[in-house]
PDB file of N, CA, C and O in Angstrom:
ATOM      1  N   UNK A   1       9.511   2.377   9.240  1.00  0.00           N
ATOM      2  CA  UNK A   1       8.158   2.142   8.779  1.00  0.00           C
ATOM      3  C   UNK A   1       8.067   2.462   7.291  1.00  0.00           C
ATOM      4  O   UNK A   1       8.704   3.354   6.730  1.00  0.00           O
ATOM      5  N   UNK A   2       7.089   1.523   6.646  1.00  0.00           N
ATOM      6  CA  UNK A   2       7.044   2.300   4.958  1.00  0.00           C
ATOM      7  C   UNK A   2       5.403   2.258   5.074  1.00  0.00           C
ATOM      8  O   UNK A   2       4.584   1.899   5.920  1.00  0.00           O
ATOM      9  N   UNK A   3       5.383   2.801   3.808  1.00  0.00           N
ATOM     10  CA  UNK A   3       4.100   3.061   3.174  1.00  0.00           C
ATOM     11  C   UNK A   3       3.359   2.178   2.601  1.00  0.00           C
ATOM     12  O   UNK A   3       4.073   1.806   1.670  1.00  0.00           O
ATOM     13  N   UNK A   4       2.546   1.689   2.553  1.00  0.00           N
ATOM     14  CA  UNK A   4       1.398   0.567   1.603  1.00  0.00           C
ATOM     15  C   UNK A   4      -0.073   1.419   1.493  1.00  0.00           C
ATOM     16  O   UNK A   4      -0.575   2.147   2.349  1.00  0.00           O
ATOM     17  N   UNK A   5      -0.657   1.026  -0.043  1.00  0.00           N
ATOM     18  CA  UNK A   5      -1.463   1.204  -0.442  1.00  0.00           C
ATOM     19  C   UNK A   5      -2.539  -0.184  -0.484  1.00  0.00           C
ATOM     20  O   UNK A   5      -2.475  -0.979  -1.421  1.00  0.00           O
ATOM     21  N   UNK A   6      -3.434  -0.340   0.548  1.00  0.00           N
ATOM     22  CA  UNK A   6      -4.161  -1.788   0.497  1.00  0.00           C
ATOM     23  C   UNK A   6      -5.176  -1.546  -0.444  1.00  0.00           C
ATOM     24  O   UNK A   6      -5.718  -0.448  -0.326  1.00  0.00           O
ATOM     25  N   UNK A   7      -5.663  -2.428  -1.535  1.00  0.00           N
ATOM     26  CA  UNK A   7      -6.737  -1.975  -2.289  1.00  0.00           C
ATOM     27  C   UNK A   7      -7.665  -3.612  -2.239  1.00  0.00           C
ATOM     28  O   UNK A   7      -7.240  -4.682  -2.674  1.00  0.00           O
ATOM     29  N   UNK A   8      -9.182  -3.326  -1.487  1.00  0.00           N
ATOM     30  CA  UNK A   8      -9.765  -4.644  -1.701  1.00  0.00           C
ATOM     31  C   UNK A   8     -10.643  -4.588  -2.849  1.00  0.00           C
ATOM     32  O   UNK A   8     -10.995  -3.524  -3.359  1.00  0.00           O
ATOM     33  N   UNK A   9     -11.054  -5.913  -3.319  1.00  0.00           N
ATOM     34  CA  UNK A   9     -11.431  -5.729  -4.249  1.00  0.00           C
ATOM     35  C   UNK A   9     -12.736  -7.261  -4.225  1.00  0.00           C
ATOM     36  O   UNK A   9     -12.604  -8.283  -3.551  1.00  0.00           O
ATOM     37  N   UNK A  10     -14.074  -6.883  -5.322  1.00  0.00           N
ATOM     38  CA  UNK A  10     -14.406  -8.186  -4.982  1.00  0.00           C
ATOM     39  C   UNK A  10     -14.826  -8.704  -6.582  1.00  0.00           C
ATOM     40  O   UNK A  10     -15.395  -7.869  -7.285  1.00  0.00           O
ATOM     41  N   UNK A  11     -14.573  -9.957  -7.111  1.00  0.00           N
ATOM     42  CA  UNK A  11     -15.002 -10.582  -7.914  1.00  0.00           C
ATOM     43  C   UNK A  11     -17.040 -10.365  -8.527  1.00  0.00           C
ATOM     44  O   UNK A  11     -18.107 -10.723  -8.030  1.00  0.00           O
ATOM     45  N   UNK A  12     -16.686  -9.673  -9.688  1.00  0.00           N
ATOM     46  CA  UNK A  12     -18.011  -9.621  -9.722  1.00  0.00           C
ATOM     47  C   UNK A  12     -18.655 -10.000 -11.137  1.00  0.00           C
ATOM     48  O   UNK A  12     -17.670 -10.357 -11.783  1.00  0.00           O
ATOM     49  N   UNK A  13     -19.979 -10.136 -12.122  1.00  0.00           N
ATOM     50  CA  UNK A  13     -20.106 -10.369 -13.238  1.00  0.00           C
ATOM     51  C   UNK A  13     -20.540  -9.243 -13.861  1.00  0.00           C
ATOM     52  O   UNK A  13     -21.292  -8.614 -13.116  1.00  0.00           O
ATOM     53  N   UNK A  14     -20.352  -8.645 -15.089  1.00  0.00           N
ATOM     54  CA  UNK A  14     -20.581  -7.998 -15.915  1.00  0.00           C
ATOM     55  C   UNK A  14     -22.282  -8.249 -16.534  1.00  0.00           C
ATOM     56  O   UNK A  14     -23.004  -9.097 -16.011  1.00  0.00           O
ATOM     57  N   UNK A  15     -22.673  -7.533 -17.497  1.00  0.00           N
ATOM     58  CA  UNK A  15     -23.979  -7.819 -17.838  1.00  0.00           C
ATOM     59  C   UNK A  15     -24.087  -8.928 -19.126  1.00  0.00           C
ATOM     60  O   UNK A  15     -25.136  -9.254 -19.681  1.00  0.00           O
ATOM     61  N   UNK A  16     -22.337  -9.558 -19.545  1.00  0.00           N
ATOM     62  CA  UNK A  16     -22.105 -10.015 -20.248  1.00  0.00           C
ATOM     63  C   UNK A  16     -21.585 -11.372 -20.230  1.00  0.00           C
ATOM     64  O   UNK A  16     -21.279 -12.207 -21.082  1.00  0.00           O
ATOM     65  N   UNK A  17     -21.593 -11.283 -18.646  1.00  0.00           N
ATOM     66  CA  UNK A  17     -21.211 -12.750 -17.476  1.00  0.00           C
ATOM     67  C   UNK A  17     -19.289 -12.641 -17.465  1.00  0.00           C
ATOM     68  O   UNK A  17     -18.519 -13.529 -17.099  1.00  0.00           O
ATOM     69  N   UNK A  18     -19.019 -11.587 -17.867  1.00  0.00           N
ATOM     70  CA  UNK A  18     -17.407 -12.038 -18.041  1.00  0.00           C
ATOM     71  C   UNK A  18     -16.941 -10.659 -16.801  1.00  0.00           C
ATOM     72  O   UNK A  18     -17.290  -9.484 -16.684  1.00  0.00           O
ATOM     73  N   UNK A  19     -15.713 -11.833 -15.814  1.00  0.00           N
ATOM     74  CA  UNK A  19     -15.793 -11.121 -14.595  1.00  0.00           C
ATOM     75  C   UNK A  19     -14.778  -9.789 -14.627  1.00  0.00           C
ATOM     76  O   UNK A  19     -14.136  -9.362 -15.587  1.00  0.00           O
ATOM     77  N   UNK A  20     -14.842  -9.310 -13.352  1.00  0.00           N
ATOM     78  CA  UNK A  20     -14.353  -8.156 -13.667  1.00  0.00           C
ATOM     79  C   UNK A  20     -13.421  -7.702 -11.898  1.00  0.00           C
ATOM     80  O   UNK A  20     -14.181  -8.451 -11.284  1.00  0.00           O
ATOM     81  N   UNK A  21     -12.867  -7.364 -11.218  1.00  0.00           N
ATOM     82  CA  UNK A  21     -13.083  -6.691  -9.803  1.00  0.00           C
ATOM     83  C   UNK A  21     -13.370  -5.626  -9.957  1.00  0.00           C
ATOM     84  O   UNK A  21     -13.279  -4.830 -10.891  1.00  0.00           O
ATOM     85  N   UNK A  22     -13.701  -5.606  -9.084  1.00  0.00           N
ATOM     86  CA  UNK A  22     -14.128  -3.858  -8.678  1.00  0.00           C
ATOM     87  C   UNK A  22     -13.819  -3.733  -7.053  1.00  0.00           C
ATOM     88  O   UNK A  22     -14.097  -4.584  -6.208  1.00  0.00           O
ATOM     89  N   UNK A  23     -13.235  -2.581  -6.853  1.00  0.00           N
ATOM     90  CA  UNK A  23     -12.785  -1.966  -5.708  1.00  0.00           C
ATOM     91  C   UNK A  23     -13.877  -1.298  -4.865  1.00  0.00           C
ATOM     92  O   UNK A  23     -14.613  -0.320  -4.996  1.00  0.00           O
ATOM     93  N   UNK A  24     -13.613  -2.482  -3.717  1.00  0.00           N
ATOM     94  CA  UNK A  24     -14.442  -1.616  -2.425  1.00  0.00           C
ATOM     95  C   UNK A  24     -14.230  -0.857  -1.634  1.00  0.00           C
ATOM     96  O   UNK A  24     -14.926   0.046  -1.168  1.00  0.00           O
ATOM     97  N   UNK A  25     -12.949  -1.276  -1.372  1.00  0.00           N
ATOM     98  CA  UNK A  25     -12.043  -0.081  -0.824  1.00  0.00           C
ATOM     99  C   UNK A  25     -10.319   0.082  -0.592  1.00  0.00           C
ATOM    100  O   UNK A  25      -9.625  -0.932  -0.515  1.00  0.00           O
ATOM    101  N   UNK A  26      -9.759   1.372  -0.499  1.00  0.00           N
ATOM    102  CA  UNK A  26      -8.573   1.329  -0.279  1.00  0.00           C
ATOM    103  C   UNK A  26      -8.221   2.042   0.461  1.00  0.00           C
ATOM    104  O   UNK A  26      -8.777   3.139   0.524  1.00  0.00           O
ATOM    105  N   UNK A  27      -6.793   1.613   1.625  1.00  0.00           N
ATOM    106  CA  UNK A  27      -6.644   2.373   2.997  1.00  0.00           C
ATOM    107  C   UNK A  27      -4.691   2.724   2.244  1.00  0.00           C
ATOM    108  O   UNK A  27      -4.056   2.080   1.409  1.00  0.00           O
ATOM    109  N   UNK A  28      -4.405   3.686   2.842  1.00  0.00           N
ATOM    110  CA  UNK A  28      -2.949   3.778   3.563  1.00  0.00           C
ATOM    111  C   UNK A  28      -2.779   3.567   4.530  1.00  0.00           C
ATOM    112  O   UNK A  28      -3.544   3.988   5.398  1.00  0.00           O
ATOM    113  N   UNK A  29      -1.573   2.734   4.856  1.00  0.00           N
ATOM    114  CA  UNK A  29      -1.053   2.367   5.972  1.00  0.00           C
ATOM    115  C   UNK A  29       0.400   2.174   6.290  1.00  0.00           C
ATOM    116  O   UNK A  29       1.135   1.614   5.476  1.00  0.00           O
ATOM    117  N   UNK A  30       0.798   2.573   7.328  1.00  0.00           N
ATOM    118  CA  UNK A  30       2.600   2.787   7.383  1.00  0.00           C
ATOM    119  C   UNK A  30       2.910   1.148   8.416  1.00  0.00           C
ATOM    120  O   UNK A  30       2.312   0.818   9.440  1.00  0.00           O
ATOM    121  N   UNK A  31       3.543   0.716   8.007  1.00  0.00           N
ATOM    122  CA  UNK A  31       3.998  -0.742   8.729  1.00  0.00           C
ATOM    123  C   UNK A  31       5.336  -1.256   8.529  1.00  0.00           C
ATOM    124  O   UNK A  31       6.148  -0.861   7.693  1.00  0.00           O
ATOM    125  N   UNK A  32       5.482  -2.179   9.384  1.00  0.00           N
ATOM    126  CA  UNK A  32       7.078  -2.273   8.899  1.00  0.00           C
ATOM    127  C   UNK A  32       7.399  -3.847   7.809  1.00  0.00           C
ATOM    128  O   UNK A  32       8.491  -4.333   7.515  1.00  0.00           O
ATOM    129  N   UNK A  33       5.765  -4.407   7.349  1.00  0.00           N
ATOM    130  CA  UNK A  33       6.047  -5.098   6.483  1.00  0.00           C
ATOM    131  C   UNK A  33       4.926  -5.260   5.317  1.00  0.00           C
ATOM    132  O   UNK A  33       4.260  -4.227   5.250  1.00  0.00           O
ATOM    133  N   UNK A  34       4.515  -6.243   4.379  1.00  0.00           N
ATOM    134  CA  UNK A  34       3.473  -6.714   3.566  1.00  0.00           C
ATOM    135  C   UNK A  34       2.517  -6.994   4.070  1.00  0.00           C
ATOM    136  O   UNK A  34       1.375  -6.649   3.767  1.00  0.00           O
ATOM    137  N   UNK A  35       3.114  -8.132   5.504  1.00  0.00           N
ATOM    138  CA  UNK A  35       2.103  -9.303   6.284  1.00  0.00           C
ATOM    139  C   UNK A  35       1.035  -8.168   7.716  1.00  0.00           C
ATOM    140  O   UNK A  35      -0.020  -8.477   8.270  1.00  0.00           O
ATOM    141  N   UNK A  36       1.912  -6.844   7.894  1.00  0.00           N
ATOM    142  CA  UNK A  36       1.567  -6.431   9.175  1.00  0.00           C
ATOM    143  C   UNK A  36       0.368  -5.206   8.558  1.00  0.00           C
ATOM    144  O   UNK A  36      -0.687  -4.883   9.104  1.00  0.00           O
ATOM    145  N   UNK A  37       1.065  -4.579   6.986  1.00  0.00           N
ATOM    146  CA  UNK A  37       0.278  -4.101   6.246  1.00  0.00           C
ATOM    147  C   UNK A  37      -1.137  -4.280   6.062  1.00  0.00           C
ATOM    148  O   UNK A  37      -1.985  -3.433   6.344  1.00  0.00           O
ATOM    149  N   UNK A  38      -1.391  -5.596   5.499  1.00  0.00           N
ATOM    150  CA  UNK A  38      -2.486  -6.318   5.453  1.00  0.00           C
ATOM    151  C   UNK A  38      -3.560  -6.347   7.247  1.00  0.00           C
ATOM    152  O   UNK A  38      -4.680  -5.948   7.564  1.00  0.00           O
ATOM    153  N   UNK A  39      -2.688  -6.881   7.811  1.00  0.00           N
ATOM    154  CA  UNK A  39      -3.961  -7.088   9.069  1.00  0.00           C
ATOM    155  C   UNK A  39      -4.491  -5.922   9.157  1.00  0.00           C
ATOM    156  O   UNK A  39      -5.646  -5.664   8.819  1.00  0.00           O
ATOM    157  N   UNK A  40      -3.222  -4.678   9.881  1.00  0.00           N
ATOM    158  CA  UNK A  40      -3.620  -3.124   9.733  1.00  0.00           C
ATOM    159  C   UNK A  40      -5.056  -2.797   8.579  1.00  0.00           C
ATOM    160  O   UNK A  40      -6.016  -2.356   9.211  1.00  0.00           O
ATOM    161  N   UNK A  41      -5.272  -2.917   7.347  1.00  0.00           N
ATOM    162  CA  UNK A  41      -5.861  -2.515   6.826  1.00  0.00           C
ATOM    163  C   UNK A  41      -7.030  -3.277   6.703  1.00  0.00           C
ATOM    164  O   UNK A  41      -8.104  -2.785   6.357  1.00  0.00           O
ATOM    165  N   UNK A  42      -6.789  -4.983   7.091  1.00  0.00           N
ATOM    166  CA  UNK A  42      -8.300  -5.424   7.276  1.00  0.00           C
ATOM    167  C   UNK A  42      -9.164  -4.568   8.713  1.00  0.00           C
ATOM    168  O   UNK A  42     -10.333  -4.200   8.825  1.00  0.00           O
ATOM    169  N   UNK A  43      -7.913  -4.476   9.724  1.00  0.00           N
ATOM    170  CA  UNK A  43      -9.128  -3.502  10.996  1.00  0.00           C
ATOM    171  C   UNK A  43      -9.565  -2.519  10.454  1.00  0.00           C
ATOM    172  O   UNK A  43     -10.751  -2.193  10.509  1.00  0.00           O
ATOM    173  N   UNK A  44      -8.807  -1.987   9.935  1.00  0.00           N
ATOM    174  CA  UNK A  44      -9.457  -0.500   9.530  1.00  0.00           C
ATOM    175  C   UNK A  44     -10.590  -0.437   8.517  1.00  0.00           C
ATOM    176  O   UNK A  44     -11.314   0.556   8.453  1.00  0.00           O
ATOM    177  N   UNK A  45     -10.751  -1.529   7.698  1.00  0.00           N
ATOM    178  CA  UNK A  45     -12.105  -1.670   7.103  1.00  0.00           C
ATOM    179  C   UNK A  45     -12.833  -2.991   7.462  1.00  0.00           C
ATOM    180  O   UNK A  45     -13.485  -3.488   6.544  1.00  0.00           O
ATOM    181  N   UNK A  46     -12.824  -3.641   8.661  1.00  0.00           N
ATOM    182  CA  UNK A  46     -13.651  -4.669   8.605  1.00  0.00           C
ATOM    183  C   UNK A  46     -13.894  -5.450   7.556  1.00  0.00           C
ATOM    184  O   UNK A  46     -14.965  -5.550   6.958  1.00  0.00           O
ATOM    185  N   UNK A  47     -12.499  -6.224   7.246  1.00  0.00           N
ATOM    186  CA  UNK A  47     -12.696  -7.007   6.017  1.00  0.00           C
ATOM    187  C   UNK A  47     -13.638  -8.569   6.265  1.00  0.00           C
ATOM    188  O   UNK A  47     -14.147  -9.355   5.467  1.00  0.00           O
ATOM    189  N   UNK A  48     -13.577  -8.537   7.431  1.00  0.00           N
ATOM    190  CA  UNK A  48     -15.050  -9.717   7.962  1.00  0.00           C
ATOM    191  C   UNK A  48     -16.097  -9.016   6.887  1.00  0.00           C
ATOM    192  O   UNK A  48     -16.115  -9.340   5.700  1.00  0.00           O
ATOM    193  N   UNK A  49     -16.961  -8.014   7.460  1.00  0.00           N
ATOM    194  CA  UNK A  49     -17.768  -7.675   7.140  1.00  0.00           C
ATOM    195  C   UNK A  49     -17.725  -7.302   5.390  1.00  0.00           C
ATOM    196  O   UNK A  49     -18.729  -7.584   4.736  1.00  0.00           O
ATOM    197  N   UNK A  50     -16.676  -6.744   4.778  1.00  0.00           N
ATOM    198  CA  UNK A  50     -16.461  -6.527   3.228  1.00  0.00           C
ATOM    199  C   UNK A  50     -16.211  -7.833   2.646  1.00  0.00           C
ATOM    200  O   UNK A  50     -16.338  -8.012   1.435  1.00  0.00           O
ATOM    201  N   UNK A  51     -15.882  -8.701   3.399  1.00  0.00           N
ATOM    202  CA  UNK A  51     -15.374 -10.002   2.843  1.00  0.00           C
ATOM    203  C   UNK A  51     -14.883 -10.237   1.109  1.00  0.00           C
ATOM    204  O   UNK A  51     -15.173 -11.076   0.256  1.00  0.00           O
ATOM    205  N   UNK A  52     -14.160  -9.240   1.134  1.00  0.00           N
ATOM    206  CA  UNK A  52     -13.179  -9.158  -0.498  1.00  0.00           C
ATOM    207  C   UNK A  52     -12.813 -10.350  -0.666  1.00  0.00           C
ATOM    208  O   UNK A  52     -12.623 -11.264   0.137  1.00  0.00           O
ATOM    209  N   UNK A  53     -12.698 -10.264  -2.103  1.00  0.00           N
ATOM    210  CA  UNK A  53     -11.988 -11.921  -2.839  1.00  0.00           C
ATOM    211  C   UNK A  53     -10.790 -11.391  -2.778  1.00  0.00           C
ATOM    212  O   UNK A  53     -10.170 -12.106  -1.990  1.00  0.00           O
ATOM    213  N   UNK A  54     -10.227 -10.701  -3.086  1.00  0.00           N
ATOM    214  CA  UNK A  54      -8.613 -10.197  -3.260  1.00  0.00           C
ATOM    215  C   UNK A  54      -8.329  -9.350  -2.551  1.00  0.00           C
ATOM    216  O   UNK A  54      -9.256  -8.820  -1.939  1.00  0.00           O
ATOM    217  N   UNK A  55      -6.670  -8.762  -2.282  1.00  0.00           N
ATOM    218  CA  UNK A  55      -6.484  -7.611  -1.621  1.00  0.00           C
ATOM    219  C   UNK A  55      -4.967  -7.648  -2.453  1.00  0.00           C
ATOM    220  O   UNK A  55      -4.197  -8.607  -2.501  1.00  0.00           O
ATOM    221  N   UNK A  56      -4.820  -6.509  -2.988  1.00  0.00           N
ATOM    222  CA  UNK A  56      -3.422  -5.847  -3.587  1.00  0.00           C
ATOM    223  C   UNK A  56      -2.745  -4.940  -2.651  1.00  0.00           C
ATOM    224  O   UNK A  56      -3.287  -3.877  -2.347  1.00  0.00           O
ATOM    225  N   UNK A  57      -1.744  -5.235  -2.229  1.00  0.00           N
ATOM    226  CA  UNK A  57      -0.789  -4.528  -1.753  1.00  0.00           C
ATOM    227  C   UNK A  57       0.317  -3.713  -2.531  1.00  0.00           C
ATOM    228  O   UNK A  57       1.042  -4.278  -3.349  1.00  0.00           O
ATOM    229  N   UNK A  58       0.451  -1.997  -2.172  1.00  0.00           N
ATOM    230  CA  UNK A  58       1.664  -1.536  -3.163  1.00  0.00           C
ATOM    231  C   UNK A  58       2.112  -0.568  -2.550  1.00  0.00           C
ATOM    232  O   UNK A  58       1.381   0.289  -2.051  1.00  0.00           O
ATOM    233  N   UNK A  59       3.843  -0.547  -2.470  1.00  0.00           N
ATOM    234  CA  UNK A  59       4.597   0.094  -1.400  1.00  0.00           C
ATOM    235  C   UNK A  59       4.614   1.392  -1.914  1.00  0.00           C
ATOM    236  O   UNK A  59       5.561   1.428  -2.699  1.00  0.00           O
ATOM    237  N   UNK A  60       4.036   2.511  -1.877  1.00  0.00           N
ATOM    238  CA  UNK A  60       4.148   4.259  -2.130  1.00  0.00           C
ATOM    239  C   UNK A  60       5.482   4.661  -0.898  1.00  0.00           C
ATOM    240  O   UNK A  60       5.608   4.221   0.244  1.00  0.00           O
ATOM    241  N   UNK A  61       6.206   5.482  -1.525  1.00  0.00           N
ATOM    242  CA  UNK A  61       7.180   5.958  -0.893  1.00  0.00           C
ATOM    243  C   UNK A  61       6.585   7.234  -0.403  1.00  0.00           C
ATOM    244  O   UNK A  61       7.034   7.542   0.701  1.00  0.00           O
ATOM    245  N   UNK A  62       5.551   8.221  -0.977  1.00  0.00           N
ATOM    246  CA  UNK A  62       4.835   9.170  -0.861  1.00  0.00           C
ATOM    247  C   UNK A  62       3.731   9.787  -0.780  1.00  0.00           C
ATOM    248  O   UNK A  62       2.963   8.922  -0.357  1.00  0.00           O
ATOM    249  N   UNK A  63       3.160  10.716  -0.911  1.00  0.00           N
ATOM    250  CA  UNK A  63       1.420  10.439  -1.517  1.00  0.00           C
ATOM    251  C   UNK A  63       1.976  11.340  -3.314  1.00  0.00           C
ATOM    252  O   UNK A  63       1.323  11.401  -4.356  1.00  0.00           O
ATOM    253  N   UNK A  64       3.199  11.822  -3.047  1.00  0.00           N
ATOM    254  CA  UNK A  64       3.204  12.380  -5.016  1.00  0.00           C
ATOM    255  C   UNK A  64       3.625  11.636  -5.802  1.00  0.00           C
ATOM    256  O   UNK A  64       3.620  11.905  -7.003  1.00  0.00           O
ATOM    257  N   UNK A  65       4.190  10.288  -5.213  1.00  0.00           N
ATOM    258  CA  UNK A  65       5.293   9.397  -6.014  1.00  0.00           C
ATOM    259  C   UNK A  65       4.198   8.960  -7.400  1.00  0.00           C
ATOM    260  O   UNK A  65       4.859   9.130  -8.424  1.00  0.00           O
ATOM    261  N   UNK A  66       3.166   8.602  -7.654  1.00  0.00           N
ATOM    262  CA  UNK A  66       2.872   8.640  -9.212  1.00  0.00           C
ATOM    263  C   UNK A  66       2.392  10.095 -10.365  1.00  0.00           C
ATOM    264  O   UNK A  66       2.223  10.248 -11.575  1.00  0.00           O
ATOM    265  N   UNK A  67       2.324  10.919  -9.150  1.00  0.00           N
ATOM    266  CA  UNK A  67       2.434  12.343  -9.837  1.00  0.00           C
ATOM    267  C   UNK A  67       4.130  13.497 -10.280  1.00  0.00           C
ATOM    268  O   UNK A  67       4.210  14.562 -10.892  1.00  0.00           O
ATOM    269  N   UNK A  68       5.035  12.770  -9.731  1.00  0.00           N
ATOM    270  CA  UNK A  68       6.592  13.224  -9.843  1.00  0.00           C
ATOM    271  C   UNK A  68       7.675  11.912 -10.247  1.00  0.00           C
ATOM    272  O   UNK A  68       8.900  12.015 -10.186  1.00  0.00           O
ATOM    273  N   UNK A  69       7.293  11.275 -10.464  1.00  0.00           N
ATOM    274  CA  UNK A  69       8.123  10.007 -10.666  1.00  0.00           C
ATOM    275  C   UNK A  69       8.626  10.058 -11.874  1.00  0.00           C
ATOM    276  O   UNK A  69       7.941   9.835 -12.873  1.00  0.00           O
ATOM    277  N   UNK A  70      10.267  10.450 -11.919  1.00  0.00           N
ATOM    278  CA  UNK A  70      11.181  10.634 -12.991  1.00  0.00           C
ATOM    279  C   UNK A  70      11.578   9.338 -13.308  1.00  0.00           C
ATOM    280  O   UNK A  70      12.100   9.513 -14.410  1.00  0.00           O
ATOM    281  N   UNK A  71      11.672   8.115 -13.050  1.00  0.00           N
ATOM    282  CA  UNK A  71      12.076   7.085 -13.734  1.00  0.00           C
ATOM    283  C   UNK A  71      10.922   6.092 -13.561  1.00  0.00           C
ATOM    284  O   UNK A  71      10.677   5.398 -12.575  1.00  0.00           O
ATOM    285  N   UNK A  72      10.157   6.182 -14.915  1.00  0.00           N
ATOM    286  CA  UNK A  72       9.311   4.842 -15.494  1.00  0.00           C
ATOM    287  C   UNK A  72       9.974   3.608 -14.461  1.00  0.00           C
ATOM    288  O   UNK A  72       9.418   3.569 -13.364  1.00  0.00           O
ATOM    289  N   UNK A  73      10.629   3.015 -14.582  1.00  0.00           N
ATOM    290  CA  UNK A  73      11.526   1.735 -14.132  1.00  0.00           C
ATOM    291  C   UNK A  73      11.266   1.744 -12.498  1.00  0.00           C
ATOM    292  O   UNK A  73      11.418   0.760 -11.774  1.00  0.00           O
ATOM    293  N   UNK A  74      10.928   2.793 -12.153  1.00  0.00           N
ATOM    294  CA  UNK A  74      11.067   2.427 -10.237  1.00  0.00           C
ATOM    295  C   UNK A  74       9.321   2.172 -10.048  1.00  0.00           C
ATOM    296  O   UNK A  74       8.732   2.765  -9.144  1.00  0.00           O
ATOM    297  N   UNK A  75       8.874   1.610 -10.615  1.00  0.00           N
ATOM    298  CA  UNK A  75       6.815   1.284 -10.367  1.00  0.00           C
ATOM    299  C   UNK A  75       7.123   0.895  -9.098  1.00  0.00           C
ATOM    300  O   UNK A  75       8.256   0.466  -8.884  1.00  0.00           O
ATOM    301  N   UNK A  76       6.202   0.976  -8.082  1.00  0.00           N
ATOM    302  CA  UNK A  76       5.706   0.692  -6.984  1.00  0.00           C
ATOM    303  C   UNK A  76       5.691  -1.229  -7.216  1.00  0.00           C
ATOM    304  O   UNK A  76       5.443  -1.831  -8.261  1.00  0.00           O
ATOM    305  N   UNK A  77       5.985  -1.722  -6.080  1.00  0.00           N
ATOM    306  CA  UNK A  77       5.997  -3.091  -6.144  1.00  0.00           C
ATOM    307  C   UNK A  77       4.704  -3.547  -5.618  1.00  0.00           C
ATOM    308  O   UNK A  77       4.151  -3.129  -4.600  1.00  0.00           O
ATOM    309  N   UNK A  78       4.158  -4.725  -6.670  1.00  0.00           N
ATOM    310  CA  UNK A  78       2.577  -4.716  -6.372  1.00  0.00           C
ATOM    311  C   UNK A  78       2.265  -6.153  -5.620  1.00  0.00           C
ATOM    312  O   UNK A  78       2.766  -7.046  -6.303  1.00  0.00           O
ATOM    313  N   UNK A  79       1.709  -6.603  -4.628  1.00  0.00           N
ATOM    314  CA  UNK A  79       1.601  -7.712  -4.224  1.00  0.00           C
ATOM    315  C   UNK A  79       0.081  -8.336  -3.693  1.00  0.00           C
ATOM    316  O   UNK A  79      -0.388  -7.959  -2.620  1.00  0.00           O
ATOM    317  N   UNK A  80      -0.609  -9.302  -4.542  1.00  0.00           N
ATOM    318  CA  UNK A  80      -1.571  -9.645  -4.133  1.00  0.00           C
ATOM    319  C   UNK A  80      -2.224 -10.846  -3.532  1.00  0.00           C
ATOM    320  O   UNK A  80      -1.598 -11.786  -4.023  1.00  0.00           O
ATOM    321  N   UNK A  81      -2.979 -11.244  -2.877  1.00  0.00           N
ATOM    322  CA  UNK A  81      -3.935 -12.022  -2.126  1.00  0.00           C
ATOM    323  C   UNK A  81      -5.090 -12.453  -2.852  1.00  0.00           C
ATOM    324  O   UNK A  81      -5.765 -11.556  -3.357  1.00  0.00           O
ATOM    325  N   UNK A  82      -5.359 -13.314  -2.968  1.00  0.00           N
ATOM    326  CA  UNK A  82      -6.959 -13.984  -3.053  1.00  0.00           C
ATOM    327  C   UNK A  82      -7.420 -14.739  -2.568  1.00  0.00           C
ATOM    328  O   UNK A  82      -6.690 -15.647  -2.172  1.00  0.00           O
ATOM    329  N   UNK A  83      -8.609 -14.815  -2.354  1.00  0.00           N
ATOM    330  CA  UNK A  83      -9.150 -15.649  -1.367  1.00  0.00           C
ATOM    331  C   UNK A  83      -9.328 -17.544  -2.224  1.00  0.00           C
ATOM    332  O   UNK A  83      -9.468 -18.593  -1.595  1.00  0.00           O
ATOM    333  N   UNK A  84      -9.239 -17.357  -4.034  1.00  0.00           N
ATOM    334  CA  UNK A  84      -9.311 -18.583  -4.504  1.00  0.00           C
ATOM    335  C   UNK A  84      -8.007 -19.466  -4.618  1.00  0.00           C
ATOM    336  O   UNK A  84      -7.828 -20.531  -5.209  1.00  0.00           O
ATOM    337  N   UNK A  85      -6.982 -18.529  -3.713  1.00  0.00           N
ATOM    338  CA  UNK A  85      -5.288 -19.573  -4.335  1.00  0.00           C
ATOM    339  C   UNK A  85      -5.267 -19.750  -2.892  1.00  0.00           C
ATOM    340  O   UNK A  85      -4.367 -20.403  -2.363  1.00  0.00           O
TER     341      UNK A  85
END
């Protein structure tokens, strides 16, 4: 099993009309892939009901790995969803 960080997010306008996301919410979840990651974390927040434009996926090996992380070069691998592609 690994670790994922799901972060939804929804398309929104500024007071300046230029867009922005903003995060509605984000779960941890241990799964054994990207694809199983994702469903897992739509149950757990009712993404029906949040109906996010996007969702970013990013594999944490830990909960300290961006507070102890000796090599810059190993970033968490980031993978995202939208609802416009």
């Amino acid at each position: 099993m690994t670790n994922y960080r799901v972060s939804f997010y929804k398309d929104l306008l500024n007071s300046d009309g230029h867009s922005f996301k903003c995060l509605q919410r984000q779960v941890d979840v241990q799964s054994n892939g990207l694809s199983q990651a994702v469903v897992l974390a739509e149950r757990l927040v009712d993404n029906e009901r949040l109906n996010a434009d996007c969702i970013e996926v990013v594999h944490v090996s830990d909960h300290h790995e961006f507070e102890h992380r000796s090599n810059p070069s190993s970033a968490p691998c980031k993978h995202t969803w939208s609802r416009a592609s």
